[in-house]
N, C-alpha and C positions, 0 to 999 in steps of 0.2 A: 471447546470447539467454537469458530466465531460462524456466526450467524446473522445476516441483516445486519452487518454494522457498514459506515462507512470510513473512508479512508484516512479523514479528521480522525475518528472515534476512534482507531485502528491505534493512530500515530500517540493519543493522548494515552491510552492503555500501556502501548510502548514505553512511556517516558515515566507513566506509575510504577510498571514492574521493574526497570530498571532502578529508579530510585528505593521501590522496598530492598532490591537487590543488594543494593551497597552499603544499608545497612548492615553494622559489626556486629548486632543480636540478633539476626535473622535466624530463625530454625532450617537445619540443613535440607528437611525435607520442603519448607517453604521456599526454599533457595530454588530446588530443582522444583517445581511448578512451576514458579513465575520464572524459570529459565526454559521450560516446557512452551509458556505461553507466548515466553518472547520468542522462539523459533516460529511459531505457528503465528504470529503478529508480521512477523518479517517476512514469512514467506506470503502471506495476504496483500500486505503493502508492495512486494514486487511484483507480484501478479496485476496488481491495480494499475501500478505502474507504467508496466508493458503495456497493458490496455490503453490508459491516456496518452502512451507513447504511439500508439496505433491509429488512434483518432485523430493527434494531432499531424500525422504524417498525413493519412487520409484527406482532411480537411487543409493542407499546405497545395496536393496531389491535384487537389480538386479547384482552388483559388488558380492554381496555376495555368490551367487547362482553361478556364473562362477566360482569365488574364491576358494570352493568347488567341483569344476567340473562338475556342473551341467551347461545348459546350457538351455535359454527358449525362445520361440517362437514371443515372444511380444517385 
């Protein structure tokens, strides 16, 4: 389960389990975890994703609106 990581630590996690992964002696049951993990890695990192996708929309929303002379409350 991930817990308090951030989206760095997410992304470096991803790039271990995939590299134990492509090892040719990996045990089939260690295969499917760290294929367990990479699911649950990837969907973490899009989640995050969408988020900093959010903010930077937000924060373009809101430059825009001063920019113009507007000015908002939020």
């Amino acid at each position: 389960m991930i817990e308090n990581i951030t989206f760095a630590e997410a992304n470096k996690r991803l790039e271990e389990a995939v590299t134990e992964m492509q090892d040719k002696n990996v045990d089939i049951d260690d295969f499917i975890k760290r294929y367990e993990e990479v699911c649950e890695l990837l969907a973490f990192c899009y989640k995050s994703l969408d988020g900093y996708r959010e903010r930077v929309d937000k924060a373009r929303e809101e430059y825009t609106i001063i920019e113009k002379g507007g000015m908002t409350d939020e």
